[in-house]
C-alpha positions as MATLAB code, in Angstrom:
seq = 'XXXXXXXXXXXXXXXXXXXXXXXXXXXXXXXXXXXXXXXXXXXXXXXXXXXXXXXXXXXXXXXXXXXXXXXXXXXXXXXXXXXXX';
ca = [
     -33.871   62.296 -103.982;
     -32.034   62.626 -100.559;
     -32.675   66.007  -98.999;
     -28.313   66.444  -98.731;
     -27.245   64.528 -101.283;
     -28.177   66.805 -103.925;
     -26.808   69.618 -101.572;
     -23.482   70.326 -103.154;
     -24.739   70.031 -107.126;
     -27.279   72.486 -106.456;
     -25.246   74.782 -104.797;
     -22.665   74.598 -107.427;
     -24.893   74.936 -110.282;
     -26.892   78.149 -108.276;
     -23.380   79.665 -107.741;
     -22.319   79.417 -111.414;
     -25.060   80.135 -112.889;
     -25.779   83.272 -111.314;
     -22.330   84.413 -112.783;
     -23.884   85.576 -116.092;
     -25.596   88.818 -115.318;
     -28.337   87.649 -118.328;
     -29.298   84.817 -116.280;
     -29.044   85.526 -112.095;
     -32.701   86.881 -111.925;
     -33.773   83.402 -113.639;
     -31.079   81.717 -110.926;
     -32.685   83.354 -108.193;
     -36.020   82.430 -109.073;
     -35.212   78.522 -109.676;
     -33.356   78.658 -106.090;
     -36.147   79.999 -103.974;
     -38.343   77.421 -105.769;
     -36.153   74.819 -104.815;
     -35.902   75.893 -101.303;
     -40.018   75.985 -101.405;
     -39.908   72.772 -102.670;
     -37.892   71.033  -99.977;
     -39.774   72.130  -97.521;
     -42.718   70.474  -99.427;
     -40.638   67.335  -99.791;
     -40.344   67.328  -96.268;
     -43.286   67.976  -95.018;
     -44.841   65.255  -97.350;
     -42.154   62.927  -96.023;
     -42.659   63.383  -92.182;
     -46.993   64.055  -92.570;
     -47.408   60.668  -94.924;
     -44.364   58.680  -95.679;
     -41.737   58.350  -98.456;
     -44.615   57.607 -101.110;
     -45.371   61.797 -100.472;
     -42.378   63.767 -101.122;
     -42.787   63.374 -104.764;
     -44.424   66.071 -104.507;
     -41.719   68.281 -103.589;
     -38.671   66.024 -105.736;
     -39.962   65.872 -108.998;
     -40.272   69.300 -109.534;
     -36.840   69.694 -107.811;
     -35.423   67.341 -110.406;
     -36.315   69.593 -113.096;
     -35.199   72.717 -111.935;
     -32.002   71.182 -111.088;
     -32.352   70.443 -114.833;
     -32.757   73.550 -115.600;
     -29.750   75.188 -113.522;
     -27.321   72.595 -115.265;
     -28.780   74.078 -118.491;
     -28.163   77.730 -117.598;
     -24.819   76.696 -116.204;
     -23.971   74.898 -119.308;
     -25.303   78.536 -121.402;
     -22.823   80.447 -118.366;
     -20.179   78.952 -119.723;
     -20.067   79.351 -123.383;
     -20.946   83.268 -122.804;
     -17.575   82.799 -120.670;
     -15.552   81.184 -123.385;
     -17.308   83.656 -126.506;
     -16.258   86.669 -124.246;
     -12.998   85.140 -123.289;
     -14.031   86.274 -119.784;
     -11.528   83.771 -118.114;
      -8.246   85.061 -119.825;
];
């Protein structure tokens, strides 16, 4: 996992997701875990090589996981409330 490639889909999925009030604590919490994380992932990466920053991506991976998830859960709340008419 490429520290900017994954950039602009977490970002998105952070910034919709913390649109439903039930889930933006949860969205906050994931997001300063994945900014922990990267640091890890880089740190591992410059200390002892590529083979080291799974440390710091796999974990990423499955928060990013679940963002898309609450995202996904964002939405239908949006479309039961008919929030966007």
């Amino acid at each position: 996992m490429n520290y900017v490639e994954n950039l602009p889909i977490y970002l998105t999925l952070v910034a919709f997701a913390g649109l439903n009030v039930n889930v933006s604590l949860a969205t906050l919490i994931l997001a300063s875990f994945i900014f922990i994380l990267r640091i890890i992932y880089t740190i591992g990466y410059l200390k002892k090589g590529p083979d080291y920053r799974i440390a710091g991506s796999l974990p990423t991976g499955l928060i990013l996981f679940a963002l898309f998830g609450m995202s996904i859960y964002t939405a239908i709340e949006f479309m039961k409330n008919d929030i966007l008419k």
